[in-house]
C-alpha positions in Angstrom: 18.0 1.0 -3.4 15.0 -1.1 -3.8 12.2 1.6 -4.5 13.8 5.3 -5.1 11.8 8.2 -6.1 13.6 11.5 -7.1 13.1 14.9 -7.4 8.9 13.7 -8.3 6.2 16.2 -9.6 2.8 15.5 -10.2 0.3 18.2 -11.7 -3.6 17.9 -11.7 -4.1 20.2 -14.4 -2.2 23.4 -13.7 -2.3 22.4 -10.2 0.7 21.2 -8.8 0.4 18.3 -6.3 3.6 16.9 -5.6 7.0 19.3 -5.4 10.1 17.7 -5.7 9.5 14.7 -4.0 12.0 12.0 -2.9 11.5 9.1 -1.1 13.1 5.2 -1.0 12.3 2.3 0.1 15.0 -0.4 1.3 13.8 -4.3 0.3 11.7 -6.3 3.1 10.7 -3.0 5.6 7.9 -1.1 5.7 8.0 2.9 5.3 5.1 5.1 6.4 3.9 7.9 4.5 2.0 10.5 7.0 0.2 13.4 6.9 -2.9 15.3 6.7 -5.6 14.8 3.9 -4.6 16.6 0.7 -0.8 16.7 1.5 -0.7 14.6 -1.7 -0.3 10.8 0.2 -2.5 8.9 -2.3 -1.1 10.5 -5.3 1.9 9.7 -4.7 1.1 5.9 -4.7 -1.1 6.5 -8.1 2.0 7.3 -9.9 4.0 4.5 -8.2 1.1 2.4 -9.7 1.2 3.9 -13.5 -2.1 5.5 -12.7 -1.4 9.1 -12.9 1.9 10.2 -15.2 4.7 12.2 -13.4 5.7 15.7 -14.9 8.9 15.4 -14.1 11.1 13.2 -11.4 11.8 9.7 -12.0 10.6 6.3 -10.2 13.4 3.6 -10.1 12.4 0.4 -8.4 15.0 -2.7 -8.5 17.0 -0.8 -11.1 14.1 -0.1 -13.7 13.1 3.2 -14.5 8.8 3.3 -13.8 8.1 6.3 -15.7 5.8 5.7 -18.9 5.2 2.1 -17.9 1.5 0.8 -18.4 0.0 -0.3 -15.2 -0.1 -4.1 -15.7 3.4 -4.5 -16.9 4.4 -2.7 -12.9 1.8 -4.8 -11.6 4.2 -8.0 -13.3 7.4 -7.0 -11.5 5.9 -7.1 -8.9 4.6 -3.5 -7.4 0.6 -4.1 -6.1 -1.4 -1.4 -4.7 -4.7 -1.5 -2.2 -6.3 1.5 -3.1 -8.5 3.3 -0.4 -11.5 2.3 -1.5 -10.1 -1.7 -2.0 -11.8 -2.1 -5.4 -13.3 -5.2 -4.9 -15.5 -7.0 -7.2 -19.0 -7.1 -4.6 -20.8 -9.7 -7.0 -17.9 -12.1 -7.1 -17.3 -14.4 -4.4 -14.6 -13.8 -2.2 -12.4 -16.8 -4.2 -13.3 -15.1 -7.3 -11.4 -12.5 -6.5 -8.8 -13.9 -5.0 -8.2 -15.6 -7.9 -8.4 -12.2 -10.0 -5.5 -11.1 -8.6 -3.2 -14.1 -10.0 -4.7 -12.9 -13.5 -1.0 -12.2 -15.0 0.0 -15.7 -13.7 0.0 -19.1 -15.6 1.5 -20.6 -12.3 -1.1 -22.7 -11.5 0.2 -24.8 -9.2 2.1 -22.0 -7.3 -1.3 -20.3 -7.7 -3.4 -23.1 -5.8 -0.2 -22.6 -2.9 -0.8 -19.3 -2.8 -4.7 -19.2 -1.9 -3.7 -21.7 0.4 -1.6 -19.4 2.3 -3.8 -16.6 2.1 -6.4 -18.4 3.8 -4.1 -19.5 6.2 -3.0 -15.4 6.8 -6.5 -14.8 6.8 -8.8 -17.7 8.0 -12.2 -15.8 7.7 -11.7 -15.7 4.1 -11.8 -19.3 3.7 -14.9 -19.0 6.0 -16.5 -16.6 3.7 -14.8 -17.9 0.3 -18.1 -18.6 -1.7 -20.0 -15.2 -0.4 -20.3 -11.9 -2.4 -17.7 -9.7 -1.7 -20.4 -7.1 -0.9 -21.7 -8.9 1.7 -18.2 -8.9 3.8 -18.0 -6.9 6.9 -15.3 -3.9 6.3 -12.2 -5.5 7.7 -13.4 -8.7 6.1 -13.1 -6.4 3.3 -9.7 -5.3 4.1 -8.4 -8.3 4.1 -9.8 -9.4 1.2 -7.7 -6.5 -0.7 -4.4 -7.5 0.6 -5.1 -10.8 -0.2 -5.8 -10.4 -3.9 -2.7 -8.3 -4.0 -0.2 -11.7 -2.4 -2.3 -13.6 -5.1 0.0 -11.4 -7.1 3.1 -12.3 -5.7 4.1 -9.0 -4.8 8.0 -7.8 -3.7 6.2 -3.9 -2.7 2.7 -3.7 -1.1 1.4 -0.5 -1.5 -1.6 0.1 0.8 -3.8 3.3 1.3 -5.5 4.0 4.7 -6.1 0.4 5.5 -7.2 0.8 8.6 -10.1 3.4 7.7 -13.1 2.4 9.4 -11.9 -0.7 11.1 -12.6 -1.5 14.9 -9.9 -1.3 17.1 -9.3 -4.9 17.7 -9.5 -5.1 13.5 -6.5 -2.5 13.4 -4.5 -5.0 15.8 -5.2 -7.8 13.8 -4.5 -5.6 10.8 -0.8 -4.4 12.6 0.0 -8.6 12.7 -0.8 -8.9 9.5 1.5 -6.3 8.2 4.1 -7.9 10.3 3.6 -11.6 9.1 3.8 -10.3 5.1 7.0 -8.6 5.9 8.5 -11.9 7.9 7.8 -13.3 3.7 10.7 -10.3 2.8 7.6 -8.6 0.8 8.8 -4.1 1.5 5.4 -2.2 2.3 5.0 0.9 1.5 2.1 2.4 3.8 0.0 5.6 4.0 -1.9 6.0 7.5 -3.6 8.2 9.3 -3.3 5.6 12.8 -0.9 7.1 15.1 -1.1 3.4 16.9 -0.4 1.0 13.8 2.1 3.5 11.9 4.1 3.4 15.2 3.9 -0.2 15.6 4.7 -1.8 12.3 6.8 0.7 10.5 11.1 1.0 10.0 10.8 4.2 8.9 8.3 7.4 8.8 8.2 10.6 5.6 5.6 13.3 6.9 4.0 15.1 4.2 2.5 18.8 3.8 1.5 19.6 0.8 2.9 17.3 -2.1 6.8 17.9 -0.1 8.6 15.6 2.4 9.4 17.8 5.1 10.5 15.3 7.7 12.0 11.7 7.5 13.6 8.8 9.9 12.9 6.6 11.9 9.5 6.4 13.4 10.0 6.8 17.2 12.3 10.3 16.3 9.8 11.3 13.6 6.4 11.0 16.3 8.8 12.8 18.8 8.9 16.2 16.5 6.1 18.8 17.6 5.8 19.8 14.3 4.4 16.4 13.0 1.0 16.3 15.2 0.0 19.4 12.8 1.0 17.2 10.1 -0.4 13.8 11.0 -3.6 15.8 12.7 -4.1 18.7 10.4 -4.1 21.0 12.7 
């Protein structure tokens, strides 16, 4: 299996956030992770990231045990996450931080190929290349994020609530995106609160209620189950 994550628990303190929790993820598709806010989405891709530490459970991806690992060294074998909030840099130009996100690289040829073909995934960014980050509309923003994370050469793309805020006709642009990194073979982890995009980009679908999986499959059977618009809608 490509990504595996078994029997995972998470605490906040005493608190515990994630229960037990298993999930995979096969190389080259994309898996949704739905729910409602403060089933424990976003915490789960922290500890995939190195940011938060698991209590207990193990995180295998290609092989390698996760657990313990300092963020930059999963970062290097390739695992990138687009937080929520993106993370930019809003005083850099947008090539500055493009060029951030090949920090672990001494490729530099590959390097110059690579901003080449993120400009050619997302043209307004070579539009915008020497403006401030900050100045970017939100989905400008967006894609900003994912493109600093293929400056990485990621094989998983982890992205959180991409589509937050974004016009509708941003969110379809936004679907063909997802679908043109995964044509490269690059596996996507996703957590999204769209009914519309999760439906039309994803393989397979894990609905979450608080920090446990309680349904998994393929995404048309999953958004067929009653029990999943509580889930996805919080209430």
């Amino acid at each position: 299996m490509f990504l595996e994550i078994r029997g995972l628990v998470i605490h906040y303190g005493t608190a515990e956030v994630i229960k037990g929790l298993s999930v995979s993820v096969e190389a080259g598709t994309v898996v949704s992770i739905i729910g409602a806010n403060g089933a424990g989405k976003s915490t789960l891709l922290k500890a995939i990231s190195g940011l938060i530490p698991a209590s207990s459970g193990e995180i295998i991806f290609m092989g390698k045990r996760l657990n313990g690992l300092p963020v930059q060294r999963i970062v290097k074998m390739g695992i990138l996450h687009v937080p929520e909030d993106k993370k930019l840099f809003p005083y850099m130009t947008v090539v500055e931080n493009l060029r951030l996100g090949a920090f672990l690289r001494t490729d530099k040829k590959r390097i110059e190929e690579d901003l080449e073909r993120v400009f050619g995934l997302f043209p307004r960014l070579r539009e915008r290349c020497n403006q401030k980050a900050r100045s970017l509309s939100g989905g400008e923003q967006q894609m900003l994020a994912i493109g600093r994370a293929l400056m990485a050469r990621p094989k998983l793309l982890m992205m959180d609530e991409p589509s937050l805020g974004l016009a509708p006709v941003v969110i379809d642009q936004l679907a063909q995106t997802i679908r043109e990194i995964r044509k490269e073979g690059i596996a996507i982890l996703l957590v999204e609160q769209n009914a519309g995009l999760v439906t039309e980009v994803s393989d397979k679908c894990y609905v979450m209620e608080v920090g446990k999986v309680v349904l998994e499959g393929r995404i048309k059977d999953v958004l067929l189950n009653p029990s999943v618009r509580r889930a996805f809608l919080g209430g």
